[in-house]
LOFIFI-307351 format. One line per field, with one value per residue (C-alpha): x, y, z; residue in one letter; residue number from 1. Coordinates in nm, 2 decimals. Layout:
X <- c(X; ...)
Y <- c(Y; ...)
Z <- c(Z; ...)
vexvo <- c(A; ...)
kolti <- c(NUM; ...)
***
This chain:
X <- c(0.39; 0.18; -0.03; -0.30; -0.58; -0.79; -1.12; -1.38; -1.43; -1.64; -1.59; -1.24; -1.11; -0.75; -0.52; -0.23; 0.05; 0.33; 0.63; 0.81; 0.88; 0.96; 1.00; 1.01; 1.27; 1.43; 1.34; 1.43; 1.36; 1.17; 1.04; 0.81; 0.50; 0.18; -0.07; -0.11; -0.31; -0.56; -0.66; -0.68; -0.96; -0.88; -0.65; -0.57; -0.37; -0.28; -0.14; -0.02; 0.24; 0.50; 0.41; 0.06; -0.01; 0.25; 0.09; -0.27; -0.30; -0.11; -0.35; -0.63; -0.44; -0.41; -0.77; -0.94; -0.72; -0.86; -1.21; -1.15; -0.96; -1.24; -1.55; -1.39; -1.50; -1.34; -1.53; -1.67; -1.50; -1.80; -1.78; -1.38; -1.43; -1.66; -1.47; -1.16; -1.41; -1.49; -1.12; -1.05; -1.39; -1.26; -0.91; -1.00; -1.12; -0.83; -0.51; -0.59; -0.44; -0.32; -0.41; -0.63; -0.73; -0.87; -1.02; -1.05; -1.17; -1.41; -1.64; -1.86; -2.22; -2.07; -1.86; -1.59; -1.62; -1.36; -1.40; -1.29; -1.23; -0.99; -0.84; -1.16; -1.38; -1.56; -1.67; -1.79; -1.86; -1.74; -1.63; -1.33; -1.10; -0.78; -0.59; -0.24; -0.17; -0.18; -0.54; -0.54; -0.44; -0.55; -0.95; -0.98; -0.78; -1.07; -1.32; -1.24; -1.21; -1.38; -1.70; -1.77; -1.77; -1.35; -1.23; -0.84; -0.68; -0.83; -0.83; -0.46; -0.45; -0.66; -0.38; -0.14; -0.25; -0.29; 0.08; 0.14; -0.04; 0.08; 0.46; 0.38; 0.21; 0.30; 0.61; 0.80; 0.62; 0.72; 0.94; 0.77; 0.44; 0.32; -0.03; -0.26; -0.55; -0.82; -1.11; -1.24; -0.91; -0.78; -0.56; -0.22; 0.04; -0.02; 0.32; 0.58; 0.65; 0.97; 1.11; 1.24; 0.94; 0.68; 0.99; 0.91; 0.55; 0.58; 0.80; 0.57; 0.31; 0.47; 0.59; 0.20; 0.09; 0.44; 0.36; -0.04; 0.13; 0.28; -0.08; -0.04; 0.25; -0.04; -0.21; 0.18; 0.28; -0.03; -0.03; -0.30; -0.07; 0.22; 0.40; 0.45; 0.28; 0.51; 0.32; 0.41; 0.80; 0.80; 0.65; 0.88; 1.19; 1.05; 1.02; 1.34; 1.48; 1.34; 1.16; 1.41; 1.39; 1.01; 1.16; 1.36; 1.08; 0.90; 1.18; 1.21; 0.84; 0.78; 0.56; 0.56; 0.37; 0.07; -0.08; -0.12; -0.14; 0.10; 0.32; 0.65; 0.82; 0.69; 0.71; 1.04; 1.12; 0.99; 1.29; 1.43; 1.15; 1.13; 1.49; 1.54; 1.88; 1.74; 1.99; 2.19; 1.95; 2.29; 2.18; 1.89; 2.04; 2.28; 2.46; 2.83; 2.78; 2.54; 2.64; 2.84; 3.21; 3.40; 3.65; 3.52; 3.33; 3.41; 3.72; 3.97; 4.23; 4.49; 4.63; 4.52; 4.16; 4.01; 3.92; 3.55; 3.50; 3.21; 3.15; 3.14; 2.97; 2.65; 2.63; 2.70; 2.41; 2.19; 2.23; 2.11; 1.77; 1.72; 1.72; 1.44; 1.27; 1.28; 1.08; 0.85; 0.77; 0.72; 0.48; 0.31; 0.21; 0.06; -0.18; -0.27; -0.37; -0.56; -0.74; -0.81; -0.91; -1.21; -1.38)
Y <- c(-13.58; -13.42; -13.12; -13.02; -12.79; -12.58; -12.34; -12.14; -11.74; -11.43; -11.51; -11.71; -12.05; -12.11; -12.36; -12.46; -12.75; -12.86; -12.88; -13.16; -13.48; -13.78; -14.15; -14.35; -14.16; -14.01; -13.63; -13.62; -13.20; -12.93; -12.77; -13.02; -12.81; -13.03; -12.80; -12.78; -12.59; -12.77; -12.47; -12.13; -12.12; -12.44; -12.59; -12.93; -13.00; -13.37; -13.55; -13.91; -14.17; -13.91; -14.19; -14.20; -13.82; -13.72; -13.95; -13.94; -13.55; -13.50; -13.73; -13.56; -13.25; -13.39; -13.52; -13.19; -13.01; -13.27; -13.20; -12.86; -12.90; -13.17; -12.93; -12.59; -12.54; -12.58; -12.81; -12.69; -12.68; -12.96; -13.17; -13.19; -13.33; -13.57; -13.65; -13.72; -13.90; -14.18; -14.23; -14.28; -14.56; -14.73; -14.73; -14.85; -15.21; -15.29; -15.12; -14.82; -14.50; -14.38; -14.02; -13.75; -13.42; -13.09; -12.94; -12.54; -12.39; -12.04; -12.07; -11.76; -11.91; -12.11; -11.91; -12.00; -12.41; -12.65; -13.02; -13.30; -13.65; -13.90; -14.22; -14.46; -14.22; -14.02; -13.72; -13.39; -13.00; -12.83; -12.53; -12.61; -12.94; -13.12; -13.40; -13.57; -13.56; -13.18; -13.17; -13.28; -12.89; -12.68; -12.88; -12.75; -12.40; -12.33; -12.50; -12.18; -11.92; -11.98; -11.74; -11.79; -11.44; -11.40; -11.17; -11.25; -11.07; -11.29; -11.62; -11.56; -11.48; -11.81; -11.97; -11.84; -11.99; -12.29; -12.35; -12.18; -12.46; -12.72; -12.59; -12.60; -12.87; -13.17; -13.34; -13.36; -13.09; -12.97; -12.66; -12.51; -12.45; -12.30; -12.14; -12.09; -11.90; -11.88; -11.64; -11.53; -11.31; -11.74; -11.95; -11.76; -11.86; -11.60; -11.74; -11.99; -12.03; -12.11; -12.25; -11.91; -11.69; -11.92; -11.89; -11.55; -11.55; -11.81; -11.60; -11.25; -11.51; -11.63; -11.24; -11.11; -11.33; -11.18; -10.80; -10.89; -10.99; -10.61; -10.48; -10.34; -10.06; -9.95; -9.70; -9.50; -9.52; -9.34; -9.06; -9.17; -9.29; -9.08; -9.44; -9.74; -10.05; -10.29; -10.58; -10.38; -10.36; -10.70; -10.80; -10.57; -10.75; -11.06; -11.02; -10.84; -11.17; -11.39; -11.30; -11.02; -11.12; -10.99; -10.64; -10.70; -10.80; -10.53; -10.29; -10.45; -10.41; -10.07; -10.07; -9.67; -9.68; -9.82; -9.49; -9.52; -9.21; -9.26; -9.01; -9.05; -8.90; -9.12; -9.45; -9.35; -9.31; -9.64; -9.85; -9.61; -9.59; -9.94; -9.98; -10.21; -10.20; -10.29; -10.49; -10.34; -10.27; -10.37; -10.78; -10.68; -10.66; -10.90; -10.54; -10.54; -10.18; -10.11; -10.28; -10.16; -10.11; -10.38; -10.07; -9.78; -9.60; -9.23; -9.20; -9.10; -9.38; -9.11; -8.99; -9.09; -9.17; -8.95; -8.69; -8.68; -8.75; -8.53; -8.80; -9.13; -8.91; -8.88; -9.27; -9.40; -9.11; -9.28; -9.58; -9.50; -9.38; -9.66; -9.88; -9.67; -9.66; -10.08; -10.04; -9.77; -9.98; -10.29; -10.06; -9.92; -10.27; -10.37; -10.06; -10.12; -10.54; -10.43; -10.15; -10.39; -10.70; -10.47; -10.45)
Z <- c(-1.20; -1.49; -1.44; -1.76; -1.64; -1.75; -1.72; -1.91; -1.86; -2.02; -2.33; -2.33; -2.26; -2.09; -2.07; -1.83; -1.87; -1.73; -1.95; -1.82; -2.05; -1.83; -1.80; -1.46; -1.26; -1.56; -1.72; -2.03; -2.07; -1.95; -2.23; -2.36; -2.52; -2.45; -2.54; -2.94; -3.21; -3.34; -3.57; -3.56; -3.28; -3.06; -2.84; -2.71; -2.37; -2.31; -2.04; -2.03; -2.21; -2.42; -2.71; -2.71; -2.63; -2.91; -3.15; -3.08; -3.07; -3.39; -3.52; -3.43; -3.56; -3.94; -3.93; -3.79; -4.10; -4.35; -4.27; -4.34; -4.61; -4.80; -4.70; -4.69; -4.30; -4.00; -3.73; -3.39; -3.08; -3.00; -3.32; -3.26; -2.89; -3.04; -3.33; -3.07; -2.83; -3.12; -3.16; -2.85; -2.79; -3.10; -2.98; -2.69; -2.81; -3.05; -2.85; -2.65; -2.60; -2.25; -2.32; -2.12; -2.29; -2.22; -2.56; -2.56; -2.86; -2.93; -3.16; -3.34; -3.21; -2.92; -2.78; -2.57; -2.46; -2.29; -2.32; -2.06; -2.23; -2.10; -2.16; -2.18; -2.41; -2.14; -2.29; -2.11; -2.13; -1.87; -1.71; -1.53; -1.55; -1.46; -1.54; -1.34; -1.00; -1.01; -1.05; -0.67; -0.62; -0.90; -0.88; -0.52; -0.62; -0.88; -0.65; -0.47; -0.68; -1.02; -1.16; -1.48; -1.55; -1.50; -1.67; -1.88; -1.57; -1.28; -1.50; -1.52; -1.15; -1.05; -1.26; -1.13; -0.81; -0.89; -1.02; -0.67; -0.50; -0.70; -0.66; -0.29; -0.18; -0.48; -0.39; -0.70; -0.87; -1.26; -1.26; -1.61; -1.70; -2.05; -2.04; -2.37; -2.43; -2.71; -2.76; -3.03; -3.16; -3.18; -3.02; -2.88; -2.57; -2.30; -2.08; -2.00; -1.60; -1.53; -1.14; -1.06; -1.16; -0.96; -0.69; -0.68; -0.61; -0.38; -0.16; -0.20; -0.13; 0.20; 0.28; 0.27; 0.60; 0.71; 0.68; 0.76; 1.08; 1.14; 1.19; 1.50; 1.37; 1.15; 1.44; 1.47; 1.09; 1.04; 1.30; 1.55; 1.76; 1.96; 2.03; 1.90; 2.09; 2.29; 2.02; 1.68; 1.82; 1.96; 1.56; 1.39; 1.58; 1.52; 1.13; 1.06; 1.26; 1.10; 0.75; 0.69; 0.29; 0.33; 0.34; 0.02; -0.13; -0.07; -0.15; -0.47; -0.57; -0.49; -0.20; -0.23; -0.52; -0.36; -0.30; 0.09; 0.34; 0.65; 0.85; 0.67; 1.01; 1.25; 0.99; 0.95; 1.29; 1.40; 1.39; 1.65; 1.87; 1.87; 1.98; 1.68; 1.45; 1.09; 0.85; 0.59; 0.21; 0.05; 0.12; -0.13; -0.39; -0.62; -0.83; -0.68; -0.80; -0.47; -0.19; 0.07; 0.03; 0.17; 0.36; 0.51; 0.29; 0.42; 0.46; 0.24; 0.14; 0.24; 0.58; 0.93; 0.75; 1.00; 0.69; 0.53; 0.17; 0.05; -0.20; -0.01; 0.27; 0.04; -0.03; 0.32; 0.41; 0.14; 0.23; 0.60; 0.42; 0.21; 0.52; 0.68; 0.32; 0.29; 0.58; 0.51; 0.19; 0.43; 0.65; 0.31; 0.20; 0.53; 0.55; 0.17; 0.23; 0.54; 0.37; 0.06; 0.26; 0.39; 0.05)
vexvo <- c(X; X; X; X; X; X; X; X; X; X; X; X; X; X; X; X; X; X; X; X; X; X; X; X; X; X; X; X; X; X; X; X; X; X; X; X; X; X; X; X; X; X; X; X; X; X; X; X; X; X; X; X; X; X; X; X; X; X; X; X; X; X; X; X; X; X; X; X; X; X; X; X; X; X; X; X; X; X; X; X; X; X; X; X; X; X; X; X; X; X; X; X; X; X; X; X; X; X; X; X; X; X; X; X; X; X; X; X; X; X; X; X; X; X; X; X; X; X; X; X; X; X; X; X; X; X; X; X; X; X; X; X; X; X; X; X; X; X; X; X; X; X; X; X; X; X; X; X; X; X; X; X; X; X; X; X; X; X; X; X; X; X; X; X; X; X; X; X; X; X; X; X; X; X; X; X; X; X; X; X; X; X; X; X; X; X; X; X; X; X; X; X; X; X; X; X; X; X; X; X; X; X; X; X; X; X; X; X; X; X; X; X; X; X; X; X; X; X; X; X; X; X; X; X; X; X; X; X; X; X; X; X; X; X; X; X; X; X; X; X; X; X; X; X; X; X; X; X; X; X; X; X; X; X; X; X; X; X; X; X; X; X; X; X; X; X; X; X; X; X; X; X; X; X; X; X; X; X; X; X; X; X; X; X; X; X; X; X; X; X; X; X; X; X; X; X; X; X; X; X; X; X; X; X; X; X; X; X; X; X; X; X; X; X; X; X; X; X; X; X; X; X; X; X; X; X; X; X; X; X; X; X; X; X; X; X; X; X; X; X; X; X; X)
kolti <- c(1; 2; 3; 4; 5; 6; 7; 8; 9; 10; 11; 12; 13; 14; 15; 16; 17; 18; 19; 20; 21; 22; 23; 24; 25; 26; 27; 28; 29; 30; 31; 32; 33; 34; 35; 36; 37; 38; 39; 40; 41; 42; 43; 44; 45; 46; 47; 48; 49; 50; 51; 52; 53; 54; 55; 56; 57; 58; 59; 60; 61; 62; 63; 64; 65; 66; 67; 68; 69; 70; 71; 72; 73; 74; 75; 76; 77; 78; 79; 80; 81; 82; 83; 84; 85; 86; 87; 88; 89; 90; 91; 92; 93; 94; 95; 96; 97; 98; 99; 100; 101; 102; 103; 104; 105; 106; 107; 108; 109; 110; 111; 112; 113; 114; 115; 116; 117; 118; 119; 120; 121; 122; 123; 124; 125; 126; 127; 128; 129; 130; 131; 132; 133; 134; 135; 136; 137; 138; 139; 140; 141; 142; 143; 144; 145; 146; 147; 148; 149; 150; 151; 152; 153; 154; 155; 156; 157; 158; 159; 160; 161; 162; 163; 164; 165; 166; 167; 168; 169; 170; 171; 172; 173; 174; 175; 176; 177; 178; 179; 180; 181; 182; 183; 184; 185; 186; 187; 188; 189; 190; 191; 192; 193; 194; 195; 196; 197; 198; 199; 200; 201; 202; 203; 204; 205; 206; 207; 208; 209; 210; 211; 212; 213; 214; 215; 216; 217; 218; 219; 220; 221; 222; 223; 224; 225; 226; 227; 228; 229; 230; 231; 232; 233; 234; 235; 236; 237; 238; 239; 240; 241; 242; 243; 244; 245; 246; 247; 248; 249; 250; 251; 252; 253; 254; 255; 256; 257; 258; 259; 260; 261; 262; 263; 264; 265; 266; 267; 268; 269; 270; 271; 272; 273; 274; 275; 276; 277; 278; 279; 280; 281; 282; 283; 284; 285; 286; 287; 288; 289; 290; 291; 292; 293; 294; 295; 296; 297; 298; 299; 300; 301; 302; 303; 304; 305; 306; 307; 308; 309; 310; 311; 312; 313; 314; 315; 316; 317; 318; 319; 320; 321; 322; 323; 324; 325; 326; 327; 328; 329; 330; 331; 332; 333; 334; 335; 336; 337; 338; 339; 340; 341; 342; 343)
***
């Protein structure tokens, strides 16, 4: 279940590839770097049998080093995928290679190129390609969203989409990916993606069609309304019921910091309005050192345990904000996707 792909930007070329090495049913490791340095200023990403797309690319690896080595000057981006390209035809009539690259190099003239050539010599320039059963995915993905005026940030971003989809909708899809770029600074590795990272997204991912859903609270949170609607508390209910990790994730990405004007009284009086209990902000977070006491937490441990302890009175008081605060952030995020998806 391989995965190489690739596109072209403003002045940049990126690469992405899965880092899985397997055979039949078996995976052998998950750390399997299948995108390598050709020179200072290209990369090549294969896909295929480990043998062949071990072998072949460090072939082309020596060779493109020899040339510059005999003639003191380093090959093009263009005259390496051709060079690779007549390997790969001559190969093919003697015992072929079952090997598919993508060629990204930067070159001072050029500028930034990636080249498609795969196992029977086809050769072509282009501005976006995949290889494996990933490019099912990450082809439509860019389809989608590709300009070829991306800057670093939103190639990243498309990317990072694509492994989204890929993680989502393959069947046995790789846990790792490793993503290169090269412009004309070189060739360096921006990231590897590991299972619980792209975990991560997914779920934000998944919890932004959850708070989208919470539109209708957006008319009290922000003061133009004296009540909440009978829809926003039936929603709230609902999500807390059933997507209650969406507020953790929220909580745990700062949803304040988005900048977004509400009234704080009335967002933080919405639970109560709504008649609706929301869960404990201690099943947020893993620290033993934050969650809730497994005793009461204000009483003494002396006595009748009727008596107040000014200390523990503080935290169990705190904890009762940060419940209305996860929410508030939830509340935050919806106002700042619905005033962003206007633009």
């Amino acid at each position: 279940m391989e995965c190489v792909f690739g596109l072209v930007g403003n002045g940049f070329a990126i690469v992405a590839a899965d880092t899985s090495a397997v055979h039949s049913i078996l995976v052998h490791k998950n750390n399997e770097d299948k995108i390598m340095a050709l020179d200072s200023h290209k990369l090549i990403a294969a896909s295929g049998e480990p043998g062949d797309r071990v072998q072949f690319t460090e072939y082309v690896q020596k060779n493109v080093s020899l040339y510059q080595f005999r003639n003191g000057i380093p090959l093009t981006t263009a005259a390496a995928a051709n060079f690779t390209r007549g390997e790969l035809a001559t190969a093919l009539r003697k015992n072929p290679y079952s090997v598919n690259i993508l060629m990204a190099g930067y070159d001072k003239e050029a500028g930034a190129s990636l080249y498609y050539i795969d196992y029977i010599a086809t050769l072509h320039k282009v501005d976006k390609g995949a290889f494996g059963y990933g490019s099912y995915f990450s082809l439509s993905t860019m389809d989608r969203h590709f300009r070829s005026d991306m800057s670093v940030e939103e190639a990243i971003e498309l990317v990072d989409k694509c492994i989204l989809e890929i993680r989502s909708r393959l069947v046995i899809a790789p846990p790792n990916f490793v993503i290169k770029i090269v412009d004309k600074d070189g060739a360096r590795e921006h990231a590897w993606l590991s299972m619980a990272v792209m975990s991560t997204v997914s779920a934000q991912s998944t919890c932004t069609n959850v708070l989208i859903s919470m539109a209708p609270c957006l008319g009290y949170i922000t003061g133009n309304s004296s009540s909440p609607s009978q829809q926003c508390c039936s929603q709230l209910a609902h999500v807390i019921r059933s997507s209650g990790e969406c507020l953790c994730e929220v909580l745990k990405g700062g949803g304040p910091h988005l900048g977004i004007n509400f009234n704080k009284t009335q967002a933080l009086a919405l639970p109560k309005a709504c008649n609706v209990q929301t869960p404990p902000v201690s099943l947020c977070n893993d620290d033993s050192s934050v969650k809730s006491p497994t005793g009461p937490s204000n009483t003494s441990e002396h006595g009748n345990g009727s008596k107040t302890v000014p200390g523990h009175r503080s935290s169990s008081r705190g904890s009762s904000i940060k419940v209305s605060f996860s929410l508030l952030a939830v509340l935050s995020a919806v106002s700042y996707i619905i005033n962003y998806s206007r633009y």
